[in-house]
C-alpha positions in Angstrom: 167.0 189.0 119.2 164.6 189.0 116.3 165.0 185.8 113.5 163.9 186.0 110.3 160.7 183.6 108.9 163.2 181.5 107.5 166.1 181.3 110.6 162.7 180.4 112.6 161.4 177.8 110.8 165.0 176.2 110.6 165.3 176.5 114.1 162.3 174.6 114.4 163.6 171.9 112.2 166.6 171.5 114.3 165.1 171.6 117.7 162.3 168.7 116.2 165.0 166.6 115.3 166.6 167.0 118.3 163.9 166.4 120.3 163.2 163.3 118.4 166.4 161.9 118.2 166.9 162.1 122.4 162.8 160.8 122.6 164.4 157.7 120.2 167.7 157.2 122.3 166.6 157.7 125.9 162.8 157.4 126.1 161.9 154.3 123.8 162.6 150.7 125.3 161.5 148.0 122.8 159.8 145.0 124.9 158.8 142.9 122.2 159.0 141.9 118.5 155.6 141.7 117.0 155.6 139.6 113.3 152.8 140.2 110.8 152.6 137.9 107.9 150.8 139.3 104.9 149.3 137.4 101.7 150.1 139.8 99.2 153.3 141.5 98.3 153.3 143.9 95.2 157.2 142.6 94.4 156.5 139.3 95.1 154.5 135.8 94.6 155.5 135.2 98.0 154.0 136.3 101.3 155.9 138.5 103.5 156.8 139.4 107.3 156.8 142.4 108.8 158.9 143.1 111.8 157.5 145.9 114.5 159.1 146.9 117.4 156.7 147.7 120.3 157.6 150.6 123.1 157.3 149.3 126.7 155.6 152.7 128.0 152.9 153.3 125.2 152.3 149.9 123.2 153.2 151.9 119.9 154.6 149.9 117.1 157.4 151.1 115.0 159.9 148.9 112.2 163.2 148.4 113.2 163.9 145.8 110.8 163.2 144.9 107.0 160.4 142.6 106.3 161.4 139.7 105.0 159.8 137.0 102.4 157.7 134.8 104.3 159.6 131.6 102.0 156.2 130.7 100.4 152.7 131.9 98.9 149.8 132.6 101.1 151.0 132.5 104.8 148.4 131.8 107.2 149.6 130.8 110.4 152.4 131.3 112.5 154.4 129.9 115.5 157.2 130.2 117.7 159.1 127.9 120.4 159.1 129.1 123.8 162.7 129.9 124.2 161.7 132.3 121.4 164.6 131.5 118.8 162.9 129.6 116.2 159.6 131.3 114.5 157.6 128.3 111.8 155.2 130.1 109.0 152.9 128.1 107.3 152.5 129.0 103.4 149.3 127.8 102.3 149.6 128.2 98.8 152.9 126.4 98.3 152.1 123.5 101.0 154.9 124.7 102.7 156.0 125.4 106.5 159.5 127.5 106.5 161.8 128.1 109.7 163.1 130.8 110.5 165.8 131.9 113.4 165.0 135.0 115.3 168.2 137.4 115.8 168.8 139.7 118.7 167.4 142.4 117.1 164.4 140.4 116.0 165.1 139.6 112.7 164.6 136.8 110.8 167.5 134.3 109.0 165.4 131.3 107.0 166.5 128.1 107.9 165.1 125.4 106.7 161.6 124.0 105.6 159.1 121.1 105.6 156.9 120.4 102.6 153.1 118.8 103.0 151.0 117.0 100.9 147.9 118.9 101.2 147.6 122.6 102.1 148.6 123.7 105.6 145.6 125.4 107.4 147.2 126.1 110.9 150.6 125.8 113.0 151.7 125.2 116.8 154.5 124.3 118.8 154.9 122.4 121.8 156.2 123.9 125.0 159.7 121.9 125.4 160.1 122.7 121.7 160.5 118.9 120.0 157.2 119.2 118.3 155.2 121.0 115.4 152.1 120.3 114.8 150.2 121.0 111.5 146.5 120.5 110.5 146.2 120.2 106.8 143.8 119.9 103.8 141.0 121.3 101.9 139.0 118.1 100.7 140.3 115.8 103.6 142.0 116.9 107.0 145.3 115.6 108.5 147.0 115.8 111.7 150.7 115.8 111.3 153.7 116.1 114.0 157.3 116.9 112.6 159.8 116.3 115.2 161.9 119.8 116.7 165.7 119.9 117.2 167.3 122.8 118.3 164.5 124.7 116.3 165.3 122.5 112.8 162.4 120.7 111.2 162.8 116.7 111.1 160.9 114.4 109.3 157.2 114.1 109.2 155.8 111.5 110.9 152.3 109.6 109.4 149.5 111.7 108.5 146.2 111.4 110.9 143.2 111.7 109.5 140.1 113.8 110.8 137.3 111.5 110.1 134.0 111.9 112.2 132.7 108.6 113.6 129.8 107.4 111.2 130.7 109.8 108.3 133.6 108.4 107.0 133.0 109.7 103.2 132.1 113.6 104.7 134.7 116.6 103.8 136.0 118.0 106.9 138.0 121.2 107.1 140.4 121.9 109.4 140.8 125.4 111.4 142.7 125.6 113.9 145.1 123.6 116.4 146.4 123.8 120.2 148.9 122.0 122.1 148.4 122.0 125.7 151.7 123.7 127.5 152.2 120.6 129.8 153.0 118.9 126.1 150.9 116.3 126.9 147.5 116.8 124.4 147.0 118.3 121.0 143.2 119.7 120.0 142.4 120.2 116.8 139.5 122.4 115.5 137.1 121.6 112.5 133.9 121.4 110.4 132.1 118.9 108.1 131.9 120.7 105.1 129.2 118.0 103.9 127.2 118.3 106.9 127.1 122.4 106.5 128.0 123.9 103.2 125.7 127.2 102.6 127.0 127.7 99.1 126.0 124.2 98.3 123.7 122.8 100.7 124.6 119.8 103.3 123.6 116.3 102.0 125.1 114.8 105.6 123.5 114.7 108.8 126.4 114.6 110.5 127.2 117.7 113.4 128.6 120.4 111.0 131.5 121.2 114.3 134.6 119.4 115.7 136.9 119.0 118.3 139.4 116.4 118.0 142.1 115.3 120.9 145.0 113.4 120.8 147.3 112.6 123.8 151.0 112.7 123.3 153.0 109.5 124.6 156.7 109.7 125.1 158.6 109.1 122.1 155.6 111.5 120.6 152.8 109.4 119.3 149.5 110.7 119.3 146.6 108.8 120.6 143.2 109.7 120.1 141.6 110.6 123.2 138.4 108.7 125.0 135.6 109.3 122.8 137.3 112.0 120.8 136.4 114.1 118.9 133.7 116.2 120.7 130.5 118.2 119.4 131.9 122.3 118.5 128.7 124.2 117.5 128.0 124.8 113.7 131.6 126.2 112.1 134.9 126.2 114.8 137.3 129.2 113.8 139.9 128.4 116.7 141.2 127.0 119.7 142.9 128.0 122.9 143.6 126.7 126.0 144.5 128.1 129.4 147.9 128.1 131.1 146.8 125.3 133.4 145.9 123.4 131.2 142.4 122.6 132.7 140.1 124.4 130.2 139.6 124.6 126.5 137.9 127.1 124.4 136.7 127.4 121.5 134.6 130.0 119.1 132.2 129.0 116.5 132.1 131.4 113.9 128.5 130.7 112.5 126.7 130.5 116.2 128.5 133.6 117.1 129.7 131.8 120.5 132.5 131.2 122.9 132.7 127.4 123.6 134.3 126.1 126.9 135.3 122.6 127.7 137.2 121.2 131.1 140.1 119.0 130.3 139.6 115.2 132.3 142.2 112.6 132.7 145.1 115.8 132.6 148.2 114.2 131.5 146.6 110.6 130.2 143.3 111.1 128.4 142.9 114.3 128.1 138.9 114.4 127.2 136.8 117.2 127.1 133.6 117.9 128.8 131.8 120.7 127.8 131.7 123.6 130.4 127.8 123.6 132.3 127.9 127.6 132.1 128.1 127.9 128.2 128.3 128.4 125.4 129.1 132.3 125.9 128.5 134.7 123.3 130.3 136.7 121.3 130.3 139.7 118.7 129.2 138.4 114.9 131.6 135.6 113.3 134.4 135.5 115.9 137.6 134.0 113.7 140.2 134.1 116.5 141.0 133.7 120.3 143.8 134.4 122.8 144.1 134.3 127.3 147.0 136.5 128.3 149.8 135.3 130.1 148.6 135.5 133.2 145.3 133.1 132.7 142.8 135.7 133.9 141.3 137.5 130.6 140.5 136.2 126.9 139.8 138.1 123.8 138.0 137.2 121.0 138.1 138.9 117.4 135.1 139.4 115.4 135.5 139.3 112.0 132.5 140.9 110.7 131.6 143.4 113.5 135.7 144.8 113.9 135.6 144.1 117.4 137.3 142.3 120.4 135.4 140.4 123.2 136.9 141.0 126.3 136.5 138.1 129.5 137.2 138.2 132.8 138.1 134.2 133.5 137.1 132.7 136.8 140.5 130.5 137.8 138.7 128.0 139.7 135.7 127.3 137.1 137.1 128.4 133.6 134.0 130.6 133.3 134.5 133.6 130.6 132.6 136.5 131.9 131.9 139.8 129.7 134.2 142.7 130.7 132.5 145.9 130.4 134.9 148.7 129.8 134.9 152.5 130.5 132.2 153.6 127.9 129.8 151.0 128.9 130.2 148.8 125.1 131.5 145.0 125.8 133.6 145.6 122.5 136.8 147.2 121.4 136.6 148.6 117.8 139.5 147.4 115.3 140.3 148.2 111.7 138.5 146.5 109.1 138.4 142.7 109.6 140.5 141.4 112.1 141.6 138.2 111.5 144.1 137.2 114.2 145.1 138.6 117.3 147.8 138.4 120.3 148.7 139.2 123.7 152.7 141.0 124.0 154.3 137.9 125.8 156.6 140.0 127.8 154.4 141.8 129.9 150.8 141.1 129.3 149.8 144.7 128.5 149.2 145.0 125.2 147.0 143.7 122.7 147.1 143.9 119.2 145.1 142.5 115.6 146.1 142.2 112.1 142.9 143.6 109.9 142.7 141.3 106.8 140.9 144.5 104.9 142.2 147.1 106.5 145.8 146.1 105.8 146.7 147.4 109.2 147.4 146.4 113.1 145.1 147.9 116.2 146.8 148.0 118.9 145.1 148.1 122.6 146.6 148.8 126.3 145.2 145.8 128.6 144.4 147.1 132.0 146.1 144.3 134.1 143.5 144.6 137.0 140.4 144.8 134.7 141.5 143.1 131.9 139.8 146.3 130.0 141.2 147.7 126.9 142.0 151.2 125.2 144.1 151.8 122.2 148.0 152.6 121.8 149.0 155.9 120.4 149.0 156.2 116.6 146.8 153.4 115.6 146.3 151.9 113.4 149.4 150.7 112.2 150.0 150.1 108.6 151.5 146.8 107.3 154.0 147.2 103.7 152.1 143.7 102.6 149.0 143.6 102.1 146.0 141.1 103.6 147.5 140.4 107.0 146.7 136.8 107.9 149.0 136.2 111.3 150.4 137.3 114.0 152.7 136.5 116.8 154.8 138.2 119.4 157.9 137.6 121.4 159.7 139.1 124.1 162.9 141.3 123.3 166.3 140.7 125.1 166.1 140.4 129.4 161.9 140.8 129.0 160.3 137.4 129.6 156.8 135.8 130.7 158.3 135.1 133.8 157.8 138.9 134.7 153.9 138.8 134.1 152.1 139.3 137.4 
């Protein structure tokens, strides 16, 4: 039977829709929610959230849900509690961190919201889920904790300052901040703006880099640790730490370097020591850092180069070692600027950016033996926002961290 140009190319049409509807209904399992937050929002003074689905058998991202407002200008962190109910934004331009609670079907229903005195800079939650932490300010930096329950914000407690010892008078900027998952230590990342200031030129002799730590008693009170806070090269960008809880890491963005420190006292003091191996380099001015699940690989993000670092971590020393991947290059290329990046939380195999000038997500497959990368299909993904700032992951209905092996 012969069909005209016309039956053939509706044929077509029907037989791709087909296709693509059974490809949508059979053949796609979400395993995560990814959320974007974006700075700029053509409808909108406020920032915004994107919502992506990711497929289980390629890492592809697709929307399945309406962004929503991110409940304040400039967003710029993000964080979740571990039972992965309750996502916290931090809008630096309103000095505001919103709540929201996650649905089934990953959406987001605001909540409630917490309001700072100075601008909020960076966001985390501890691992039994009473605490947020928030590191604050552009002139002067504050530690402050907000007591959890059931996911609602309580009220602040009393602002810490970040003062290096001997330079009481000196600007320091925070970056970023990490809770330790055994809840019992908080880090917090920063510089002395007075100490190193290229636009202005340093007047303080002061070590331009920080790392501060505070141990977490019972009823929540933090407590700086022995000799706290530690040298952190020239300009620290951010902080992680590994699932043990024995090492710390952190990248200086000016040095171009991967920092490493051992945790001491675990549980009561929690110092630091710096790592004997390091520092470790990295590509040119990384801005952010993440270990996968399972504690064995790291990635760094490198703003101006649009690359990742890839590490192979050695479990019994916390050495990072350089993973060379199947063309030979220790980097993974992004889109334009990445500025934050995460592991998928539900089964460690996927790795994705937000590019701050591309206005877009890469997205990478994680070799789980390796700890290699090569990108998803149909990257990169475009954001409806604009200037992606964070982003953040959790695991969609029966998928948890547990599986990760």
């Amino acid at each position: 039977m012969k069909f005209s140009k016309l039956s053939q190319l509706f044929l077509v049409s029907v037989l791709g829709l087909s296709v693509a509807a059974l490809f949508s209904a059979c053949d796609i399992v979400t395993v995560d929610y990814v959320y974007v937050a974006s700075a700029v929002v053509a409808s909108s003074s406020n920032g915004q959230i994107d919502i992506y689905a990711v497929d289980s058998g390629s890492g592809a991202l697709r929307t399945d849900v309406d962004p929503v407002s991110s409940g304040g200008v400039d967003p710029v962190s993000m964080a979740v509690t571990t039972d992965y109910k309750n996502l916290y934004v931090a809008n630096k331009g309103s000095n505001s961190i919103v709540h929201f609670v996650i649905g089934l079907d990953g959406g987001l229903t605001k909540a409630d919201s917490a309001t700072l005195a100075t601008a909020p800079v960076a966001i985390a939650v501890n691992a039994a889920g009473t605490y947020l932490y928030a590191v604050s300010g552009s002139a002067s930096a504050s530690l402050t904790a907000f007591p959890l329950t059931s996911g609602t914000i309580g009220s602040a407690g009393t602002p810490i300052p970040l003062t290096v010892p001997g330079y009481p008078t000196d600007t320091i900027i925070p970056t970023a901040v990490n809770v330790l998952s055994d809840n019992y230590a908080v880090y917090v990342t920063a510089y002395d703006q007075t100490a190193y200031n290229p636009a202005g030129g340093a007047t303080s002799t002061a070590n331009p880099g920080w790392i501060f730590g505070f141990s977490v008693g019972s009823a929540g009170a933090l407590t700086a640790s022995t000799d706290s806070p530690w040298q952190a090269g020239i300009k620290p960008s951010a902080v992680t730490s590994d699932p043990t809880d024995h090492y710390v890491y952190v990248t200086d963005y000016v040095s171009s370097q991967l920092i490493a420190y051992t945790v001491l006292d675990l549980g009561s003091d929690n110092k630091l020591r710096f790592l004997p191996s390091g520092p470790f380099s990295t590509g040119n001015e990384p801005i952010a850092i993440v270990i996968d699940p399972r504690g064995r690989f790291m990635y760094v993000a490198n703003e101006q180069d649009n690359t990742l670092s890839a590490y192979t971590i050695d479990l019994g020393t916390g050495t990072p070692s350089v993973i060379v991947n199947t063309t030979g290059s220790q980097f993974n290329s992004t889109d334009s600027q990445p500025v934050a990046l995460m592991v998928d939380p539900a089964l460690g195999r996927y790795v994705y950016t937000a590019n701050y000038l591309g206005n877009s997500i890469t997205g990478f497959i994680l070799d789980t033996t390796s700890g290699s990368l090569k990108n998803t299909q149909a990257q990169p993904y475009p954001i409806s926002g604009s200037r992606p700032t964070a982003i953040i992951g959790i695991p969609h209905g029966n998928h948890a961290t547990q599986s990760v092996d």
